[in-house]
PATOR-34575 format. One record per atom (N, C-alpha, C): residue in three letters; atom name; x negated, y, z negated. Coordinates in steps of 0.02 Angstrom, whole numbers, plus 50000, padded with zeros to 5 digits. Example, Ala and Ser with C-alpha at 12.3 -4.5 7.8 and 13.67 -1.06 7.14 Angstrom:
// residues 2
SITE res atom     x     y     z
SITE ALA    N 49340 49716 49610
SITE ALA   CA 49385 49775 49610
SITE ALA    C 49340 49835 49610
SITE SER    N 49358 49888 49646
SITE SER   CA 49316 49947 49643
SITE SER    C 49355 50002 49606
//
This chain:
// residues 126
SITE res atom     x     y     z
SITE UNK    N 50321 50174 50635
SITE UNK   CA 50301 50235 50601
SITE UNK    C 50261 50220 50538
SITE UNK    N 50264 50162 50534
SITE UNK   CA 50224 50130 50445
SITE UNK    C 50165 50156 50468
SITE UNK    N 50140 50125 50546
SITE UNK   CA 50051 50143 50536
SITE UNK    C 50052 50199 50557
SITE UNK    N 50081 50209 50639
SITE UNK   CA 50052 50284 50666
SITE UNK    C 50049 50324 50615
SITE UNK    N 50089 50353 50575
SITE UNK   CA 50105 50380 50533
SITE UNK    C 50047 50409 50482
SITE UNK    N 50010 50315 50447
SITE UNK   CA 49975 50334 50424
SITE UNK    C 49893 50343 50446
SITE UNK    N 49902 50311 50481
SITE UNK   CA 49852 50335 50537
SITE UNK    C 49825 50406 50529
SITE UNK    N 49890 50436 50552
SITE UNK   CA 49864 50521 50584
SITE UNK    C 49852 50571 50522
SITE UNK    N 49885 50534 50463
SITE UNK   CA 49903 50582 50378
SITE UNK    C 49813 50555 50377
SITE UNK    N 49794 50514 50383
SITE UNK   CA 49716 50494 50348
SITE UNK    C 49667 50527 50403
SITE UNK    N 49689 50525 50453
SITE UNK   CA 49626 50571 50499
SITE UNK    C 49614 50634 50483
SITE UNK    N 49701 50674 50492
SITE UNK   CA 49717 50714 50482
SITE UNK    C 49675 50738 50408
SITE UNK    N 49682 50707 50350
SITE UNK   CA 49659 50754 50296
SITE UNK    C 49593 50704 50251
SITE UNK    N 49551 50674 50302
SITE UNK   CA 49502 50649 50282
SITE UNK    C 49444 50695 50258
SITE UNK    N 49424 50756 50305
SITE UNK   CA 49377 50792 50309
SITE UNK    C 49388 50837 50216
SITE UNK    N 49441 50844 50221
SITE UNK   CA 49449 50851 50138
SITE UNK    C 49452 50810 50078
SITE UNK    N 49481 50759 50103
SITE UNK   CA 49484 50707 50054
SITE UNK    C 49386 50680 50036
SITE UNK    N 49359 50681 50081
SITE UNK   CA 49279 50662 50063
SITE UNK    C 49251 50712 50052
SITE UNK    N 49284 50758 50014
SITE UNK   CA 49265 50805 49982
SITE UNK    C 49284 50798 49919
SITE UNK    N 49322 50755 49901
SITE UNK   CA 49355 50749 49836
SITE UNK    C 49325 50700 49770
SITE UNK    N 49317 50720 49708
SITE UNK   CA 49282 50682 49671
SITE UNK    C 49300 50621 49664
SITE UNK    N 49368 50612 49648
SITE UNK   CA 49391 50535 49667
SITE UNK    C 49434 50488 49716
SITE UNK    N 49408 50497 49787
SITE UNK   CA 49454 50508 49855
SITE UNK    C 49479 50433 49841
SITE UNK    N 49540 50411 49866
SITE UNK   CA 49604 50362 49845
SITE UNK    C 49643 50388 49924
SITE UNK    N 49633 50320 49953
SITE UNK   CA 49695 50312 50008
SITE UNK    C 49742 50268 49962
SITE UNK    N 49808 50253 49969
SITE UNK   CA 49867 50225 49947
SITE UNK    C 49920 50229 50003
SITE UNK    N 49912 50188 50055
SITE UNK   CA 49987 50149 50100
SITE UNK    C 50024 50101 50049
SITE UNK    N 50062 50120 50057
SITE UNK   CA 50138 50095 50005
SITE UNK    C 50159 50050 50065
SITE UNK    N 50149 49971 50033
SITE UNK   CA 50163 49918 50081
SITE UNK    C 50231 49894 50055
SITE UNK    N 50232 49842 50055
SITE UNK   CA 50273 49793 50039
SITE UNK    C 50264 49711 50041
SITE UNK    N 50295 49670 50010
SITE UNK   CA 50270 49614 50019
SITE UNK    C 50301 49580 50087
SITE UNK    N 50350 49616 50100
SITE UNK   CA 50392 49579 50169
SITE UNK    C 50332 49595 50229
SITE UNK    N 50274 49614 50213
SITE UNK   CA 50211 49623 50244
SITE UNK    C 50171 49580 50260
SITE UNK    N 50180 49523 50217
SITE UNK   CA 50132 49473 50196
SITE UNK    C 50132 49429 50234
SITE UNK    N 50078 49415 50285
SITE UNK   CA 50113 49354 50336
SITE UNK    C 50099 49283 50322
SITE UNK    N 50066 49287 50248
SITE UNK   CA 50064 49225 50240
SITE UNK    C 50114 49192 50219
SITE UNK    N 50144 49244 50190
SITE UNK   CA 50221 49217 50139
SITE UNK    C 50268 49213 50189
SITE UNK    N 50266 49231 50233
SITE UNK   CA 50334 49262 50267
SITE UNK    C 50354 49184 50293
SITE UNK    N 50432 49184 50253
SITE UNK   CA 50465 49125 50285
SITE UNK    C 50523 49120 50298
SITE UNK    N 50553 49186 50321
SITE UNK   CA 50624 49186 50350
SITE UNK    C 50598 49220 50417
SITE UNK    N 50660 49263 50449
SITE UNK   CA 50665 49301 50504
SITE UNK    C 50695 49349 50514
SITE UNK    N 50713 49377 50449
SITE UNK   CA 50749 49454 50423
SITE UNK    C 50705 49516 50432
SITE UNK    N 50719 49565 50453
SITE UNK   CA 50670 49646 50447
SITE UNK    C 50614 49626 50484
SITE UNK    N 50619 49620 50540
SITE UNK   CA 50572 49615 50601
SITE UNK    C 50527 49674 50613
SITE UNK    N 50563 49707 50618
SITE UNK   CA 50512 49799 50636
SITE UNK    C 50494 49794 50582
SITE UNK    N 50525 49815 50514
SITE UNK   CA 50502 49823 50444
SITE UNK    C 50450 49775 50450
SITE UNK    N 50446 49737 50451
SITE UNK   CA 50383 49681 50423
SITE UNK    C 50344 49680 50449
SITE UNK    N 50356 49699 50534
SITE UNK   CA 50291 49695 50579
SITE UNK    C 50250 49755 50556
SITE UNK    N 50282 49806 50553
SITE UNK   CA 50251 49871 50521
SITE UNK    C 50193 49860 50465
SITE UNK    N 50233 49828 50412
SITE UNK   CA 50191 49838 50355
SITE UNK    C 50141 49776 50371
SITE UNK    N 50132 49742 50396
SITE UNK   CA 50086 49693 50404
SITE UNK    C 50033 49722 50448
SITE UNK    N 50056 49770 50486
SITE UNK   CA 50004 49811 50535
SITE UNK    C 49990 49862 50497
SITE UNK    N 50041 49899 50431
SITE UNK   CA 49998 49940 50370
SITE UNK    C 49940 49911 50345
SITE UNK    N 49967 49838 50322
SITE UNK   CA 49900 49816 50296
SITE UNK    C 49829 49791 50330
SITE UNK    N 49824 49781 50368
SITE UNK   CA 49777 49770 50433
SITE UNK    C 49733 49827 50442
SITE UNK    N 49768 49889 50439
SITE UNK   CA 49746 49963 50433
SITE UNK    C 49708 49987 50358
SITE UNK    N 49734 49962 50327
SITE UNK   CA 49716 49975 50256
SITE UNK    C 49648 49937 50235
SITE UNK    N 49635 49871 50280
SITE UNK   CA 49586 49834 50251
SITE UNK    C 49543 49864 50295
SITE UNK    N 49551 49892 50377
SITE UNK   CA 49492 49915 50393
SITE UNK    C 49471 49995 50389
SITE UNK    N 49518 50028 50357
SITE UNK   CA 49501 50114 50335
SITE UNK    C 49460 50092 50269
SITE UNK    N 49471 50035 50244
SITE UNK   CA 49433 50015 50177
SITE UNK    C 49364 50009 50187
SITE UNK    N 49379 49981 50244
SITE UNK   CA 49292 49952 50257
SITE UNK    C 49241 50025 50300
SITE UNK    N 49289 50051 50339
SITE UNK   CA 49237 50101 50371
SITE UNK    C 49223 50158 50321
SITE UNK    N 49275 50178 50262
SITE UNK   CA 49272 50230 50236
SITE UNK    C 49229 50202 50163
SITE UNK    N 49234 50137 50128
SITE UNK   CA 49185 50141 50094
SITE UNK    C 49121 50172 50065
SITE UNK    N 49078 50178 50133
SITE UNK   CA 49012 50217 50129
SITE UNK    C 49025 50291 50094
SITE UNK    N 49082 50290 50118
SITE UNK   CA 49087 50376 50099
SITE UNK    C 49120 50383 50032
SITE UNK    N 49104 50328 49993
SITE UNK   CA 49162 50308 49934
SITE UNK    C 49239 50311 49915
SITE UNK    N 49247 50310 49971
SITE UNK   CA 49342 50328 49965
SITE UNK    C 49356 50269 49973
SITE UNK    N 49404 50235 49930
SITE UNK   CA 49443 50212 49896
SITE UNK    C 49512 50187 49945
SITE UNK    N 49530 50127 49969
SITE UNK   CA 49601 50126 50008
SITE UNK    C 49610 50049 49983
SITE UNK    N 49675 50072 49962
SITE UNK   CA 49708 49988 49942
SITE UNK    C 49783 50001 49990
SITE UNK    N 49807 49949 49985
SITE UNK   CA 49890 49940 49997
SITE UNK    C 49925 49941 49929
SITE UNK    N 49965 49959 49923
SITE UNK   CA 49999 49945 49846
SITE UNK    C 50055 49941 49869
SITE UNK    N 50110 49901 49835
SITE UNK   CA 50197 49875 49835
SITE UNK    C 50216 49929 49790
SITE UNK    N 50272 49957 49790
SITE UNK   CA 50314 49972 49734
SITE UNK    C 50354 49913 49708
SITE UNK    N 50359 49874 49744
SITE UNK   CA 50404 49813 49698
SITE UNK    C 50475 49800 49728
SITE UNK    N 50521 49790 49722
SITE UNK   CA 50592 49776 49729
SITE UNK    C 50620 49801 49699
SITE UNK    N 50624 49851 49725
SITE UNK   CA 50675 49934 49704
SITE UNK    C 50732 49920 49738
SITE UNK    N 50800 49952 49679
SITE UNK   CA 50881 49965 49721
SITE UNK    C 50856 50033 49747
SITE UNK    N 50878 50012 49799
SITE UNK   CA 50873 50074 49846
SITE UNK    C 50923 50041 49902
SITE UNK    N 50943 50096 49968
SITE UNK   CA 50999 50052 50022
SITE UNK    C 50946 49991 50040
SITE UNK    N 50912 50005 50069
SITE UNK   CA 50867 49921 50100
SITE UNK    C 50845 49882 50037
SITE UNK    N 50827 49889 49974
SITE UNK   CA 50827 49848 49931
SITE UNK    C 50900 49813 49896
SITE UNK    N 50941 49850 49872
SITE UNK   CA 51005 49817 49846
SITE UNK    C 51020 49828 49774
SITE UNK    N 51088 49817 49773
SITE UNK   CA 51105 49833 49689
SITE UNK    C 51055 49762 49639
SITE UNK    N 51022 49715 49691
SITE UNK   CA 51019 49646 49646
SITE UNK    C 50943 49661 49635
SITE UNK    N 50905 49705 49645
SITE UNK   CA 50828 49737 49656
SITE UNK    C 50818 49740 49560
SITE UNK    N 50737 49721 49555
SITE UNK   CA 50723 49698 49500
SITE UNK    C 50728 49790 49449
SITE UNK    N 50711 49828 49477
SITE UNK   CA 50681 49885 49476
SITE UNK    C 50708 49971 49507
SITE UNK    N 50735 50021 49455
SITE UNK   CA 50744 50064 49467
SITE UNK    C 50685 50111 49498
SITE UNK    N 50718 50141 49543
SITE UNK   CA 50648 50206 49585
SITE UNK    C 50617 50247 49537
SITE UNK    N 50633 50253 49455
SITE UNK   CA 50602 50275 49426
SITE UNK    C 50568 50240 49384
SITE UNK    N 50581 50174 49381
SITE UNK   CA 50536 50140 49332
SITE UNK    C 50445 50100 49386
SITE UNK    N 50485 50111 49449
SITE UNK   CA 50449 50082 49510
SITE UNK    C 50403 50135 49494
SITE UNK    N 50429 50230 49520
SITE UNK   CA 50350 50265 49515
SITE UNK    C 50345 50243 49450
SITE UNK    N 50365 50247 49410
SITE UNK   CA 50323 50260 49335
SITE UNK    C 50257 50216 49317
SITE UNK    N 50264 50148 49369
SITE UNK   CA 50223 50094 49374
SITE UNK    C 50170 50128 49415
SITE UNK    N 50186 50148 49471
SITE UNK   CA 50144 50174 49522
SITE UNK    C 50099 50223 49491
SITE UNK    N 50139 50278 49488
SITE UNK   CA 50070 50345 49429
SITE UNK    C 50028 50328 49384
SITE UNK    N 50033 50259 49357
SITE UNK   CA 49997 50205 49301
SITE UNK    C 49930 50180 49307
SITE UNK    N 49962 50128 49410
SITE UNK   CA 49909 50111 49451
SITE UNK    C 49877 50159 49473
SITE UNK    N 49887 50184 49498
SITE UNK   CA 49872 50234 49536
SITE UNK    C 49807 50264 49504
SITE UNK    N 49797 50283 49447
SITE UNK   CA 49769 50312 49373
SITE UNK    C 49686 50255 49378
SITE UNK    N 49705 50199 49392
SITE UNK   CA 49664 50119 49379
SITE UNK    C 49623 50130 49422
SITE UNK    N 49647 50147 49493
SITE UNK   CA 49612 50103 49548
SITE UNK    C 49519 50130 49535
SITE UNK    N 49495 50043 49541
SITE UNK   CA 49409 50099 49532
SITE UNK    C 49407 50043 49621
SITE UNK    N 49327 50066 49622
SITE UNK   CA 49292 50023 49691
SITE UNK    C 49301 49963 49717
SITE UNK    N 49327 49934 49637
SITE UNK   CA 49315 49849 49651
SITE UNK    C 49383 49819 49686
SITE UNK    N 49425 49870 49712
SITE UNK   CA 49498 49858 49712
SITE UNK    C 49497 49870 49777
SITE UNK    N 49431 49906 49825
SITE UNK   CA 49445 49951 49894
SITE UNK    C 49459 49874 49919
SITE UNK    N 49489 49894 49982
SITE UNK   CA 49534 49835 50021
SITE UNK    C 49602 49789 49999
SITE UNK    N 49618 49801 49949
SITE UNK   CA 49667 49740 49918
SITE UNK    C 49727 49775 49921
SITE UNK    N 49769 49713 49915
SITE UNK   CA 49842 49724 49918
SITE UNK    C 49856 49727 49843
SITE UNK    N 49900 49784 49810
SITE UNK   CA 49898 49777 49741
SITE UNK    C 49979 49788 49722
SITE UNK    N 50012 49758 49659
SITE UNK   CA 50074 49746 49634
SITE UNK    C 50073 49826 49624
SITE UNK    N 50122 49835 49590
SITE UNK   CA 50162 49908 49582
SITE UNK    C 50124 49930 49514
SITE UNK    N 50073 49863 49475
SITE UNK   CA 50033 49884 49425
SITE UNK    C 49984 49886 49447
SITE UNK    N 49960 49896 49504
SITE UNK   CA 49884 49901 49497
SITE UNK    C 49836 49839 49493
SITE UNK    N 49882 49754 49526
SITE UNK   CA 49856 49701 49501
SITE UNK    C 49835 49666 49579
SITE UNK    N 49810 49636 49581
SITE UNK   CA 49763 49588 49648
SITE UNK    C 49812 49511 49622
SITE UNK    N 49836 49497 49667
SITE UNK   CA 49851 49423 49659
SITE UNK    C 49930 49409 49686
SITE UNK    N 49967 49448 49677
SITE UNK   CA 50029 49453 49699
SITE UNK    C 50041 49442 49748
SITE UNK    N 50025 49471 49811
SITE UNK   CA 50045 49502 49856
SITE UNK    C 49982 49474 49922
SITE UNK    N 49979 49407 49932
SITE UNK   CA 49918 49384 49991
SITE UNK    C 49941 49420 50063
SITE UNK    N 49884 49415 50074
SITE UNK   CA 49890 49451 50167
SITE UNK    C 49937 49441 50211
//
């Protein structure tokens, strides 16, 4: 459901969104996404998902460009939450509070990238 999901939300409300002065896709990845990092064998669906979020994200980046819209992946980070844990770096409110921050940042030079919960390139490889 990571991609179909977002799949159908971006088809679905594209025709408006490139109407918009500053159009911004944002799939909320994760790093358990990352297949370069990946070196256990925990959260199988979860991971396959977000690794096929991000796959999606780099090529809605690339076709929607022309039309200047804007699509990154962004992490919230390691939030307690049930699948994160009481040992998670990060409360769900300090997580958005990061997010509404980035979110605020993203310009052109960012379309395609995987970005930290600030709005940063480097964290988080493919």
């Amino acid at each position: 459901m990571n991609t179909l999901g977002a799949v159908r939300v971006i088809r679905a409300f594209y025709p408006m969104l490139a109407q918009s002065e500053q159009p911004r896709i944002l799939n909320v990845s994760s790093g358990l996404g990352s297949v370069s990092t990946k070196d256990d064998h925990g959260y199988y669906a979860y991971s396959i998902s977000k690794a096929a979020l991000n796959m999606l994200t780099r090529m809605i980046a690339h076709e929607f460009a022309p039309s200047g819209v804007i699509t990154v992946a962004i992490s919230p980070g390691w939030v307690r939450t049930d699948m994160g844990g009481e040992e998670a770096q990060l409360s769900p409110e300090e997580s958005a509070q990061s997010l509404d921050e980035a979110i605020k940042r993203i310009r052109p030079e960012l379309n395609g990238h995987f970005l930290d919960r600030n709005g940063r390139i480097g964290e988080y490889p493919w």
